[in-house]
C-alpha positions as CSV (number, residue, x, y, z in Angstrom):
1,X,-186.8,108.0,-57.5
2,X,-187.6,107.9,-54.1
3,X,-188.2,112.0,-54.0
4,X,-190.2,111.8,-56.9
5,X,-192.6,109.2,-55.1
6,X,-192.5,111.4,-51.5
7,X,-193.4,114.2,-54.1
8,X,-196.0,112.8,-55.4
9,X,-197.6,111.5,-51.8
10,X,-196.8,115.2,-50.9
11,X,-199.3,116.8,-53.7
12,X,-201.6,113.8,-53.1
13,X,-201.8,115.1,-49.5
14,X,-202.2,118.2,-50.1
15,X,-205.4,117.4,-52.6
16,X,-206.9,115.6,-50.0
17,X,-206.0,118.0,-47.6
18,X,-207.8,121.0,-50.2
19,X,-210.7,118.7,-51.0
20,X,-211.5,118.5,-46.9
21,X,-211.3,122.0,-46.4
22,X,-214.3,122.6,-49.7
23,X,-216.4,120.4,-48.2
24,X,-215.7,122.0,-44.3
25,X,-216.4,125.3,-46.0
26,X,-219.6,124.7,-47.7
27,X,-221.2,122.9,-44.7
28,X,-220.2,125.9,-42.3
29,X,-221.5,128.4,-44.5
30,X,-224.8,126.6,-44.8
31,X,-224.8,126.1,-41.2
32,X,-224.9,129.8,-41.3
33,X,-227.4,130.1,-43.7
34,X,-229.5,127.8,-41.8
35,X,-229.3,129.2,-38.0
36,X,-229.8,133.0,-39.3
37,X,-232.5,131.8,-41.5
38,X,-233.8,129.8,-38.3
39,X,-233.4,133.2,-35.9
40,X,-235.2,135.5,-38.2
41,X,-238.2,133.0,-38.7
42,X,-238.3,132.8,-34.8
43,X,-238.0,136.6,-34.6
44,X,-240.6,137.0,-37.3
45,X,-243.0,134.4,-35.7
46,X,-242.6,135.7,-32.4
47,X,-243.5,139.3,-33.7
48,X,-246.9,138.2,-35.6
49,X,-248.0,136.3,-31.7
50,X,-247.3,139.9,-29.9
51,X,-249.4,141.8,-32.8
């Protein structure tokens, strides 16, 4: 019994564990998103002052 309950704690962990490493994911790949979005709008900007 006791190995079915540290299995069970194991694959809870684990979920958790997945679950942390979506979220980490998503928020790096927007962070991406947002800083190259952010450098081509200050690249672009600072283009149309020089022209």
């Amino acid at each position: 019994m006791s190995k079915v309950l540290g299995t069970f704690k194991n694959m809870f962990l684990d979920l958790i564990a997945m679950g942390k490493g979506f979220v980490y994911g998503f928020v790096m790949v927007g962070l991406c998103i947002a800083i190259c979005g952010a450098l081509i709008y200050g690249f672009q900007f600072l283009k149309n002052l020089i022209y």
